[in-house]
C-alpha positions in Angstrom: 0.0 0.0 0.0 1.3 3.5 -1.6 1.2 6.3 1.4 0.7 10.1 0.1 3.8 12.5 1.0 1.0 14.1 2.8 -0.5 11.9 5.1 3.3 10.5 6.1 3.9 13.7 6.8 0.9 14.2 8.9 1.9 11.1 10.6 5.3 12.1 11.5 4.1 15.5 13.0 2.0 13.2 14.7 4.4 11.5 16.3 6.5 13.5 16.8 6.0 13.5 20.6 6.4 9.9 20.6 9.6 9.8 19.1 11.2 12.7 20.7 10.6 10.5 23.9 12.2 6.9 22.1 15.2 9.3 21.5 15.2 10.6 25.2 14.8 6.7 26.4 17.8 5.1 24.1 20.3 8.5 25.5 19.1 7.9 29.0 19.7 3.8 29.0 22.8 4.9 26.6 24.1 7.4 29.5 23.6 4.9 32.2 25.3 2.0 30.3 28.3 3.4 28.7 29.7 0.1 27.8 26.7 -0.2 25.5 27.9 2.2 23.1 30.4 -0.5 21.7 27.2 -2.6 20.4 28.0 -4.9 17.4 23.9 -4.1 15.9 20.8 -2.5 17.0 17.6 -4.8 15.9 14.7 -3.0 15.2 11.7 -5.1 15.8 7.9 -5.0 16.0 5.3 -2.8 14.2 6.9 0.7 14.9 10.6 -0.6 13.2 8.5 -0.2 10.1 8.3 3.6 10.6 10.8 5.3 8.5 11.1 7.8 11.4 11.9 4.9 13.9 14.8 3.8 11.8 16.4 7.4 10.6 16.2 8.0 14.9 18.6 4.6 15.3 20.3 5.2 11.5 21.5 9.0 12.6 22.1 7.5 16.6 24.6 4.0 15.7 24.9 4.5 12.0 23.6 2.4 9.3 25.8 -0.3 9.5 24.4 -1.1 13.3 21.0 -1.0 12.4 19.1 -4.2 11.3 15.5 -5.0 10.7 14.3 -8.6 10.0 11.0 -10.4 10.6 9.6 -7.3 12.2 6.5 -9.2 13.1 7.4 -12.9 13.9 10.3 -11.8 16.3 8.7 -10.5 18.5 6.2 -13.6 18.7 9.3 -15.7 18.8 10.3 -13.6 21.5 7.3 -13.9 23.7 7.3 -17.6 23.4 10.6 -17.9 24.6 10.2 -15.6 27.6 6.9 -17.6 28.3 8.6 -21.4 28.4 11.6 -19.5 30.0 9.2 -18.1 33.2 7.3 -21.5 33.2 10.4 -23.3 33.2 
């Protein structure tokens, strides 16, 4: 599906607030855990790693060759279920 310039622009304005915080959130965790500036990848998962917005905010923050997005969607599922037979043992 084709999104207008417009509405994607509208959307960003939009969100604007919301990634403004995401940006806050990774300095702050960044500022507490210096060591994690040395990071081999960032993996961009889940629905909002399809947000060209999302992305730039990592791409501009570790650099292009850091970020990675695969399986946005089952990874997170695949996730889950490991958490869940990890807490149920």
């Amino acid at each position: 599906m084709k999104v207008s310039p417009q509405a994607s622009g509208e959307f960003e304005t939009a969100s604007r607030t919301l990634l403004d915080e995401l940006s806050q959130c990774t300095e702050g965790l960044l500022a507490k855990h210096p060591e994690a500036r040395d990071i081999d990848a960032v993996f961009l998962t889940g629905g909002s790693s399809q947000i060209p917005a999302v992305r730039e905010l990592y791409v501009k923050r570790f650099g292009e060759e850091r970020v990675r997005t695969a399986d946005a969607f089952t990874s997170v599922a695949e996730s889950l279920d490991r958490a869940s037979a990890w807490l149920t043992g």
